[in-house]
N, C-alpha and C positions, 0 to 999 in steps of 0.2 A: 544519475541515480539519486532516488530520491532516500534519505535518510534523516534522523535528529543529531547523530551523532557528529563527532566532528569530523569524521575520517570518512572521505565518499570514495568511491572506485567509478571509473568508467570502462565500462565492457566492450569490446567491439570484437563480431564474431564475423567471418566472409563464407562468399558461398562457400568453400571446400568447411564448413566449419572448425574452419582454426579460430581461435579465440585466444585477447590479447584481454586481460586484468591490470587494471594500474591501480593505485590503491594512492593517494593524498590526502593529506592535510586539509582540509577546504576552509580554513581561518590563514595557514600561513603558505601553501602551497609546495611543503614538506612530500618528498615522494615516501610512499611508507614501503611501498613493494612494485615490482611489478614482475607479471608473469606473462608463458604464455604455454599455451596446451591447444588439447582438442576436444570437441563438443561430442557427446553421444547422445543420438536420441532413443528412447525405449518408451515401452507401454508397462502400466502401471499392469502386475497381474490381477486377472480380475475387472478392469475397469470396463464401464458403460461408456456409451458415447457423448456423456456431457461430462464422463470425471478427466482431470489434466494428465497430461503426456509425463513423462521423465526424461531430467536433463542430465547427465554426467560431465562433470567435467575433469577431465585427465591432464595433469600438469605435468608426467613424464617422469624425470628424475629432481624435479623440485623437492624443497624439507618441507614444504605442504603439501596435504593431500588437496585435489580439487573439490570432490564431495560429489551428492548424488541430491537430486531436487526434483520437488517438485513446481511444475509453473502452471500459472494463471492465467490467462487476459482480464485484466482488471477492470479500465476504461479507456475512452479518451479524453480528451480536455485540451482548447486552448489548440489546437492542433498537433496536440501531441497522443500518442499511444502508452500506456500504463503495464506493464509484464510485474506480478509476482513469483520470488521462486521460497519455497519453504521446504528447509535441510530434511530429508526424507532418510535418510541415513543412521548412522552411532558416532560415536568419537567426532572427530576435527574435521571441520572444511575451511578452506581458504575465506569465506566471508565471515570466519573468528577474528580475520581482520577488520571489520568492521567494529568492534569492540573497543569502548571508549575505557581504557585500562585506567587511566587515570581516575576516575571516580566508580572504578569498580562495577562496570555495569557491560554485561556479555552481549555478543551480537544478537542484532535484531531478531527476532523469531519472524517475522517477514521481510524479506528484501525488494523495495521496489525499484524500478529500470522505467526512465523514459525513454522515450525513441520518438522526433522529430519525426511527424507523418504527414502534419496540414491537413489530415485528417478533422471533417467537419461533424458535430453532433445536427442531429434535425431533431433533438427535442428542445422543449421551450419549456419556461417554468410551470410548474405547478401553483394554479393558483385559487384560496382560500382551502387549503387543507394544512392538516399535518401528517407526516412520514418521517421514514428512516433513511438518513442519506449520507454517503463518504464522500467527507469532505477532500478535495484535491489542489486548489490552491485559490489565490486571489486573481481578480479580474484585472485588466489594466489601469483601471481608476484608482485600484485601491479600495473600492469599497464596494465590488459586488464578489460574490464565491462561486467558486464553480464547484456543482454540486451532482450526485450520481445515486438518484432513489434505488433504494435495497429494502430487502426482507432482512431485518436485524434476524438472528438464528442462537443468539449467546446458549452455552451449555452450563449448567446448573451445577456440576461436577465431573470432574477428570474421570475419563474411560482408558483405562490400558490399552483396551483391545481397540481404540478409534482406528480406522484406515487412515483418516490422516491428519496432520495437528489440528489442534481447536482454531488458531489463528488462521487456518483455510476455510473453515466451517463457520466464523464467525455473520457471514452475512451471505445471500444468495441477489443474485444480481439476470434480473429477465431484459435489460434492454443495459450492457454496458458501454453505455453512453453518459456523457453528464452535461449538463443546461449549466450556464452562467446567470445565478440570482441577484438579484437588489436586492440591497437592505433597506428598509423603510426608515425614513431620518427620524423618526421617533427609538429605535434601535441602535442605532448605527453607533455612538458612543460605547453600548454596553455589550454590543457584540465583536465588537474590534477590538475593544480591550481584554477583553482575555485572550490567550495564548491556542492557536488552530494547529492541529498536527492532520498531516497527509495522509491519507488512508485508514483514518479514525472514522467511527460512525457516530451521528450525532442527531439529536430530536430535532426536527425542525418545524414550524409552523409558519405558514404564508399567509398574507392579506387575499384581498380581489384580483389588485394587482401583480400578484404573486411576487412579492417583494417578503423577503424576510426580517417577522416580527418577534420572533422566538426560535432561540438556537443552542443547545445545550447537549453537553458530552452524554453520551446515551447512557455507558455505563453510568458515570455517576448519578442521572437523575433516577434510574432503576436503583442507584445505593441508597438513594434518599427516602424514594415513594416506600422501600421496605424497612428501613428504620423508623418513619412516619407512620406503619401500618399498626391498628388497636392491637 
């Protein structure tokens, strides 16, 4: 599972979808919980056939409730498969354990889950453009990114009435799939030194070579270009 926090859970669900949560430590390998229940799947009321399924998960007689979500197919990468699930519910689900208590900061408002596929992309980079792309990790070199062009979608202001959180609506994805890019050595110091989170969407610009010469947290440069404007 992919998170920033410190506390990661590994999921594992089997055909009969019973489903095992284990929730650790991932700096000291501290167990923090572990559950186990059962999967429900449902259809969102209302939904079209590109909006995401609902997942429930029922812990029984646990002192957590499991919660109710919604999921994603994110991408792949690297040979791996990306699932988001975002709390679709009220009150408490079990990924509150996810929440980094010590510095005050509540569970993630998306959760994302790898899964080991060997699953290949057939795209290749993009090259001399700029786009919107979520980023998902680093290459085996250490200096290329595996990268998954999107329609950025950000909203302007909170809607009560959304059908589903903003952090779902943040970007729209026509091929999820993501290419492994270069960085061009003229970059490569200033774009590896700042700090990359998974599943963040970011400006990017490529050479000919489609090698990355510009790469920058999308939010923030949209904070910028609107404090910069006359």
């Amino acid at each position: 599972m992919c998170t920033e926090s410190e506390i990661n859970c590994n999921m594992t669900i089997n055909q009969d979808l019973n489903v095992n949560l284990s929730f650790y430590n991932r700096y000291t390998d501290e167990i923090i919980g572990d559950y186990m229940g059962q999967i429900n799947l449902d259809s969102f009321e209302g939904k079209g056939d590109k909006l995401p399924d609902l997942i429930s998960i029922d812990l029984g007689d646990s002192d957590w409730p499991g919660g109710d979500y919604f999921f994603l197919h994110r991408s792949i990468y690297d040979g791996k498969s990306v699932m988001s699930l975002f709390f679709a519910g009220s009150g408490n689900g079990i990924f509150d354990l996810l929440a980094d208590i010590h510095n005050f900061e509540y569970a993630p408002e998306e959760i994302l889950f790898e899964k080991i596929t060997e699953e290949k992309s057939q795209l290749k980079p993009l090259e001399d453009k700029e786009f919107y792309a979520v980023y998902w990790g680093t290459g085996p070199d250490g200096k290329s990114l595996w990268l998954d062009e999107v329609q950025w979608t950000p909203t302007e202001e909170y809607d009560p009435d959304a059908l589903y959180p903003s952090r779902m609506t943040l970007y729209h994805d026509d091929f999820p799939e993501s290419a492994l890019y270069g960085i061009a050595k003229e970059s490569m110091s200033n774009i590896l030194g700042n700090p990359m989170y998974a599943g963040e969407v970011y400006f990017v610009q490529t050479d000919k070579d489609g090698n990355i010469i510009d790469f920058e947290d999308a939010a923030y440069r949209q904070y910028i270009e609107t404090i910069n404007e006359p």
